[in-house]
C-alpha positions as CSV (number, residue, x, y, z in Angstrom):
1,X,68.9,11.2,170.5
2,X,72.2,11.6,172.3
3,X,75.7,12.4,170.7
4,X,78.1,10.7,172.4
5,X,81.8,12.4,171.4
6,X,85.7,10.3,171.7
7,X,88.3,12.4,172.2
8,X,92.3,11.1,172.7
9,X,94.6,12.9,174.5
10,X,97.7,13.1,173.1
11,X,99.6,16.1,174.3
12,X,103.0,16.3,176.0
13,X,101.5,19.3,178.6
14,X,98.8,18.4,181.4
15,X,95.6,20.3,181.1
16,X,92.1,19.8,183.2
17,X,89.5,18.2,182.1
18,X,86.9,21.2,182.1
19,X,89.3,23.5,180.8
20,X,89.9,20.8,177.8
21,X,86.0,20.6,177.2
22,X,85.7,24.0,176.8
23,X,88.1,24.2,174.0
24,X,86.5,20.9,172.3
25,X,83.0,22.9,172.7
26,X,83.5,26.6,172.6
27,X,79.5,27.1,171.8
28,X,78.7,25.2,175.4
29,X,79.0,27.6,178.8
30,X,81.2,26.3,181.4
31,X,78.5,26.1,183.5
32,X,76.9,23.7,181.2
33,X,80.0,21.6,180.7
34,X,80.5,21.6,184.7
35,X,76.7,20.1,184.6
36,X,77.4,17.3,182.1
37,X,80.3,16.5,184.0
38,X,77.8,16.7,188.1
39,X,75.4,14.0,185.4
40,X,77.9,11.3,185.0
41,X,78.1,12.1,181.1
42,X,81.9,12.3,180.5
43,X,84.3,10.0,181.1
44,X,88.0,9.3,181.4
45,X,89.4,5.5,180.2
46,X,85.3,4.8,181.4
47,X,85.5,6.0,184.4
48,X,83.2,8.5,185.3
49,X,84.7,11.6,185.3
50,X,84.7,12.5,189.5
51,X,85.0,16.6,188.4
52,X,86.4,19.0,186.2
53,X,89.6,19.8,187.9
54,X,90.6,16.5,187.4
55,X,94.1,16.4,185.5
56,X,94.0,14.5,182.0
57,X,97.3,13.2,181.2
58,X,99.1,12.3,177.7
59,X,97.2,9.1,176.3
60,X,93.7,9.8,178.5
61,X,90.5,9.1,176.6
62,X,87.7,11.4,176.8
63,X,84.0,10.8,176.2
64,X,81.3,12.9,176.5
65,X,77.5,12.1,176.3
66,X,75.3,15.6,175.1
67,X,72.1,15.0,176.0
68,X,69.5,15.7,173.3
69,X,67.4,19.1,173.8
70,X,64.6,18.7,175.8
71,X,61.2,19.5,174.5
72,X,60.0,22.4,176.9
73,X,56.3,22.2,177.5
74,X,56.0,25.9,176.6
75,X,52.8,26.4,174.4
76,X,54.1,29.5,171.6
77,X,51.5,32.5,171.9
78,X,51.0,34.7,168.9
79,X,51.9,37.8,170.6
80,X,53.2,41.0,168.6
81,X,56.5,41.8,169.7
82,X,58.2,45.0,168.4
83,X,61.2,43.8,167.4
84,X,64.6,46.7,167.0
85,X,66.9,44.1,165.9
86,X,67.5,40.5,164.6
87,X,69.3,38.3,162.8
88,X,70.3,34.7,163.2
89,X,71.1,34.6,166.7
90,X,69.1,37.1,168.5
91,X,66.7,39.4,169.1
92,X,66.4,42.4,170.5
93,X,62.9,43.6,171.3
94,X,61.2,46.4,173.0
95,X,59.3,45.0,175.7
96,X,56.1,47.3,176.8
97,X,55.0,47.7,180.0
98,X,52.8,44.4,181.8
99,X,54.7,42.1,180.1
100,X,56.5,39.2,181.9
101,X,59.8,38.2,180.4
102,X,59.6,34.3,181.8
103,X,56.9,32.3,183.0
104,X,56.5,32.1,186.8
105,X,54.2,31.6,189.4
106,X,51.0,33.2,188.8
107,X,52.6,33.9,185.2
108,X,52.3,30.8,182.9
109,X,50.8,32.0,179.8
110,X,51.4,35.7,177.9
111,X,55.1,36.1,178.8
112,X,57.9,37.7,176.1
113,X,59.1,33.8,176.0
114,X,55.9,32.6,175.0
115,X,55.7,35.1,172.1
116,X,59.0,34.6,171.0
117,X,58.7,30.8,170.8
118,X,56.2,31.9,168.4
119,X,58.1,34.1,166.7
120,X,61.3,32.0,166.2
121,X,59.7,28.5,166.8
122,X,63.1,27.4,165.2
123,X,65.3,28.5,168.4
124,X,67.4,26.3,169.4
125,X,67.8,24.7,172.7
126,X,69.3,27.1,175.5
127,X,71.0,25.4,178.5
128,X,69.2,22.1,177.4
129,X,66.0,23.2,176.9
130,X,64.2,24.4,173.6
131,X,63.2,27.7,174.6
132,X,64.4,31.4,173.8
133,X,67.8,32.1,175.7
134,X,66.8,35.6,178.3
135,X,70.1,37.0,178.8
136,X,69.0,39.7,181.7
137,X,65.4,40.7,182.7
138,X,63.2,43.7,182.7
139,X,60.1,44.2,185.8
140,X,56.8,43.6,184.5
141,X,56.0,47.1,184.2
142,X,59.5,48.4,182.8
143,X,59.4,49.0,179.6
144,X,62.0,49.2,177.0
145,X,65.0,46.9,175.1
146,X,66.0,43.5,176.3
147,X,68.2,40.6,174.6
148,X,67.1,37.2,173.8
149,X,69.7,34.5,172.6
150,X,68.5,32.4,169.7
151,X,71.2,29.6,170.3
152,X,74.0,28.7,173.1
153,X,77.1,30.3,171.4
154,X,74.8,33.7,171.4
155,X,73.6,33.2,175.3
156,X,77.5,32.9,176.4
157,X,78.4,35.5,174.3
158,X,76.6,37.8,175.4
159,X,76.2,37.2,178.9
160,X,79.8,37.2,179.0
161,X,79.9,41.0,177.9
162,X,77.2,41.6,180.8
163,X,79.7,39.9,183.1
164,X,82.6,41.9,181.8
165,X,80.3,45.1,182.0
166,X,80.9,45.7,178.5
167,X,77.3,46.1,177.5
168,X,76.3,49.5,178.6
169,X,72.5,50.1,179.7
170,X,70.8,53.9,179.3
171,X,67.5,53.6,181.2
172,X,64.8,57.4,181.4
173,X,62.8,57.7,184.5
174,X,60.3,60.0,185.6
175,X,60.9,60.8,189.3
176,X,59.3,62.0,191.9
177,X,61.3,65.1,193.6
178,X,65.0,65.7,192.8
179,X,68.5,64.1,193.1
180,X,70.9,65.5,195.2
181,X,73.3,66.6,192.3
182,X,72.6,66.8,188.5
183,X,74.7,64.2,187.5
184,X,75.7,62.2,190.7
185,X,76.8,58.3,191.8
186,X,74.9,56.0,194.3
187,X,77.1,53.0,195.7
188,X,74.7,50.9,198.0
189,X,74.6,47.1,198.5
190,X,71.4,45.8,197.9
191,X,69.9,42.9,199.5
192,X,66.3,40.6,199.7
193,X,64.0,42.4,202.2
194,X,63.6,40.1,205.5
195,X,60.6,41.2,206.4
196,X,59.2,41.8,202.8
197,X,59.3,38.4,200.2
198,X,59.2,40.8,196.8
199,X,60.8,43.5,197.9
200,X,65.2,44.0,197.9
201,X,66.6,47.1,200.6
202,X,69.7,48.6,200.9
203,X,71.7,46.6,203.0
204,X,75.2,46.0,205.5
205,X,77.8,45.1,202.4
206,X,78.1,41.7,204.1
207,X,74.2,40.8,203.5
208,X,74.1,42.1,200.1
209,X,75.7,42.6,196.9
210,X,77.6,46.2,196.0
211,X,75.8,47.9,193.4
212,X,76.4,51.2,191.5
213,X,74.3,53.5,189.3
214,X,74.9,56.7,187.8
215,X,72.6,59.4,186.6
216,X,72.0,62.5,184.6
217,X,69.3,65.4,184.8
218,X,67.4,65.2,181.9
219,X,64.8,67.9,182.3
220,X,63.4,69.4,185.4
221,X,59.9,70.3,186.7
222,X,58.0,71.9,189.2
223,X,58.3,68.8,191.7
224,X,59.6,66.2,189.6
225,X,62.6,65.3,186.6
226,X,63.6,63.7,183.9
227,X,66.6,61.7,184.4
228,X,68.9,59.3,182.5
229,X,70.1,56.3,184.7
230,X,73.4,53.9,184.0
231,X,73.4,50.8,185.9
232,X,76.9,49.6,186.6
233,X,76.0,46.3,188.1
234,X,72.4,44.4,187.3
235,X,70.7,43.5,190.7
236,X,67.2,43.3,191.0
237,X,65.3,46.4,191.6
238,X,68.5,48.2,191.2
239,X,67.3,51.6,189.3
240,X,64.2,51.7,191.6
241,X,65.7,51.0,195.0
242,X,68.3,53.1,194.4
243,X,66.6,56.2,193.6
244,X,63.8,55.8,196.5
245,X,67.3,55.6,199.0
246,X,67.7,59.3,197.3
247,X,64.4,59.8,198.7
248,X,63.4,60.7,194.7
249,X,62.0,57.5,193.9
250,X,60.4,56.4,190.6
251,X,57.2,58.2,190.1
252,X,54.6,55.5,190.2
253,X,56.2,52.8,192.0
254,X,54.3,51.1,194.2
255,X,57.0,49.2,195.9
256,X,59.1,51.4,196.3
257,X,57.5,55.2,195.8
258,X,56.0,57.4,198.0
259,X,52.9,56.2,199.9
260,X,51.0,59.3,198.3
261,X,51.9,60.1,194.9
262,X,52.2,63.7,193.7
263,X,51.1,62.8,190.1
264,X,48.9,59.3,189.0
265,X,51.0,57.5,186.6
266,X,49.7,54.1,185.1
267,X,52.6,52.2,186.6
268,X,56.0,52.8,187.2
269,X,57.8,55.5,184.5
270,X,60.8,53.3,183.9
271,X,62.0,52.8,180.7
272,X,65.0,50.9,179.1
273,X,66.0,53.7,176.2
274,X,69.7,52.4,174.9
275,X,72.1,49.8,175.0
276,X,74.7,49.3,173.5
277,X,77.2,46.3,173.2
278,X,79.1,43.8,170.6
279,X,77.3,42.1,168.2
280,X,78.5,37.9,167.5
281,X,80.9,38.3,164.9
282,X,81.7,42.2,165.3
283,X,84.3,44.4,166.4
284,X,82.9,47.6,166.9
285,X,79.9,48.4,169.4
286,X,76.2,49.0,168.2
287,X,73.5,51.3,169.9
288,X,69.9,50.6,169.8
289,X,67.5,52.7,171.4
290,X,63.6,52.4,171.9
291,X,61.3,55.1,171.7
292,X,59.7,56.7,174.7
293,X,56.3,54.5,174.7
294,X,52.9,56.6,174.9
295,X,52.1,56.2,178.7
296,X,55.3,57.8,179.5
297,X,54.9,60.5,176.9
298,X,51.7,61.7,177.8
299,X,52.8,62.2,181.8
300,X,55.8,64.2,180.1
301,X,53.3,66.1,178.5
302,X,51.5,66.9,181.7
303,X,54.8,67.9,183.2
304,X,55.8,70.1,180.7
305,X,52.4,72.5,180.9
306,X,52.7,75.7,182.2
307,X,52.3,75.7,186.1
């Protein structure tokens, strides 16, 4: 059922509507506010509210419609998750490798969403709709920590620190030559591929989105390393691309790698180690970190053998 909320405006200063709505319901996102008010759902002295900037003024009456959370049509699977961390608003889980964070085409069933609705059927609605709140994303065949909101207040929260670039990401990749530098910057735009529909390029600043990573020798081999990367921005494909415009991409990538590999790997040796970032109610940082899973490991282990 719908809540419907009356609010009167009695104050001497002027303030807009969306920026009054947000104080009234500091657990809703702004976008999600700026939606109800798109729907029709809030009004001023019953008129339809036309949009947020509109200017409410002393001895306005405000009502607002929330629209009961939808039912998604999600079926939980009983998938084991290994879970690093959770409390009552989120998880934080160590995806492995194959996994698909959130159902898309081709993808409807056996997705970290799917598992986690079975998990925490008692989730509450995210955006709207009754389903487990993904913060930011891992590819299908990176491995390692990723977030999940258990209710709104959480999702803003923490996407919030990821828009700030408070949250700091550590990722380990196995790559296939060597970086430049030890330690070294890359600062490319990245863009969608024209001529490729799954595939993002470094691009003309003007067609793309500036991105930054940083990374760090780990350990080097005979033709490939170990390295730590640090993602400044979160684009898709970002770690991968990146490194392949170094010409040492990610060993195993077949997007992005070398047409010939020097070494088979069972899919791309990507790996999201550490984060670290604020928990809801806390003032200092926490780090979590996910072991390096066995795949990865055991191509270590051939690296490390004497030549």
């Amino acid at each position: 059922m719908n809540q419907i909320f009356r609010y009167d405006f009695n104050e001497d200063e002027d303030i807009r509507l969306d920026k009054f709505l947000v104080l009234q319901f500091p657990d809703f996102s702004r976008s999600r506010l700026q939606t109800f008010i798109k729907d029709g759902l809030v009004k001023i002295k019953e008129e339809v509210a036309a949009k947020g900037g509109m200017v409410l003024q002393k001895g306005d009456v405000i009502t607002i419609e929330i629209p009961a959370t939808v039912e998604t049509n999600l079926i939980p699977e009983m998938i084991p998750l290994s879970i690093i961390f959770e409390n009552e608003d989120m998880m934080i889980v160590n995806k492995p490798a194959g996994m698909v964070v959130h159902p898309a085409a081709g993808h409807d069933s056996g997705t970290l969403v799917h598992a986690a609705l079975a998990h925490s059927p008692e989730m509450e609605g995210i955006g709207g709709e009754r389903r487990p709140g993904i913060v930011h994303r891992l590819d299908k065949d990176t491995s390692g920590l990723i977030l999940l909101a258990k209710n709104d207040r959480t999702h803003r929260f923490l996407t919030e620190q990821f828009r700030k670039r408070t949250i700091h990401k550590t990722y380990l990749a196995i790559i296939d030559g060597f970086p430049p530098t030890p330690t070294g910057r890359i600062e490319a735009p990245i863009g969608r591929d024209p001529s490729h529909r799954k595939k993002m390029s470094i691009v003309p600043l003007q067609r793309g989105r500036q991105s930054m990573t940083e990374y760090k020798v780990v350990e080097r081999f005979h033709k490939h390393a170990l390295i730590e990367a640090y993602p400044h921005t979160g684009r898709t494909h970002q770690i991968r691309l990146h490194l392949a415009f170094l010409e040492c991409p990610i060993l195993g990538d077949t997007l992005y790698g070398h047409r010939k590999h020097s070494l088979e790997a069972p899919r791309q040796m990507l790996h999201a180690y550490r984060i670290e970032l604020f928990l809801p109610g806390e003032t200092e940082t926490r780090i979590f970190e996910a072991p390096i899973p066995e795949d990865m490991q055991q191509v270590l282990n051939i690296l490390r053998l004497p030549n």
